[in-house]
N, C-alpha and C positions, 0 to 999 in steps of 0.2 A: 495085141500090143507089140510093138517093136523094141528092141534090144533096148533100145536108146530111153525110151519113154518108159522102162521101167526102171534103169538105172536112173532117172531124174525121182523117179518119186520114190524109189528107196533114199536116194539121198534126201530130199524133203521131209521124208515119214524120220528119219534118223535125225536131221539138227530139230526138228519139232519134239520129239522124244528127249534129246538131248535138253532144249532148252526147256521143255515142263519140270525135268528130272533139276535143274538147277534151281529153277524157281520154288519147285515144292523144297528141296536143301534149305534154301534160305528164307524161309517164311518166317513172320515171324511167330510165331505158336508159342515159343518158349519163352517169349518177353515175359510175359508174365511172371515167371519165376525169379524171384529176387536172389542175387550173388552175393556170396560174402564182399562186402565193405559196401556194395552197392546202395548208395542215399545220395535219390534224385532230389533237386532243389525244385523250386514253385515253378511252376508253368508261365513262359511270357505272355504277356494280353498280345491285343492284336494289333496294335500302337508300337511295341516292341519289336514285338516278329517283325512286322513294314520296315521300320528302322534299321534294324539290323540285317536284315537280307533284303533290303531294296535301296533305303536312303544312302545308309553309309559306303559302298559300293560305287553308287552313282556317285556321292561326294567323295571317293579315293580314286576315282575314274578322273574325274575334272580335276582334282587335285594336279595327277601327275598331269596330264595331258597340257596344263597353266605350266607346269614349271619346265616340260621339255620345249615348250612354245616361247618360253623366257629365256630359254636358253641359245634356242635359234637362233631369235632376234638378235641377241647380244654379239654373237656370233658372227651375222652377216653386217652385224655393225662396224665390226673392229677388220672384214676382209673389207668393205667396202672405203674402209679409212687407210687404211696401211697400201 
């Protein structure tokens, strides 16, 4: 093998190593263990969950996008008048 072609896969075998070594770090293993003050509330259905990470987004998305589009308008109203 060539100078070259091992310096690439030491660096490969290295962020590969690296990034297993974060992921095992951050596993979750230790959820399970409850913290002091820790009291989870009820779990959302699936009607919720949608809502809140997919509905409401979409409708804060169209929200603004209506009001900078209302604003434009108004905008090219009052240069095309003056």
């Amino acid at each position: 093998m060539s100078n070259k072609v091992k310096k690439n896969a030491l660096r490969a075998g290295t962020i590969t190593a690296g990034t297993a070594l974060m992921l095992l770090m951050s596993s979750p293993a230790f959820a399970l263990t409850r913290d002091d003050g820790d009291d989870p509330g009820p779990g959302l259905s699936v009607i919720q969950t949608l809502g809140l990470y997919v509905a409401a987004p979409i409708v804060l998305f169209l929200v603004i996008a209506g009001l900078v589009m209302a604003g434009d308008k108004s905008r090219k109203q009052t240069k095309s008048k003056g």
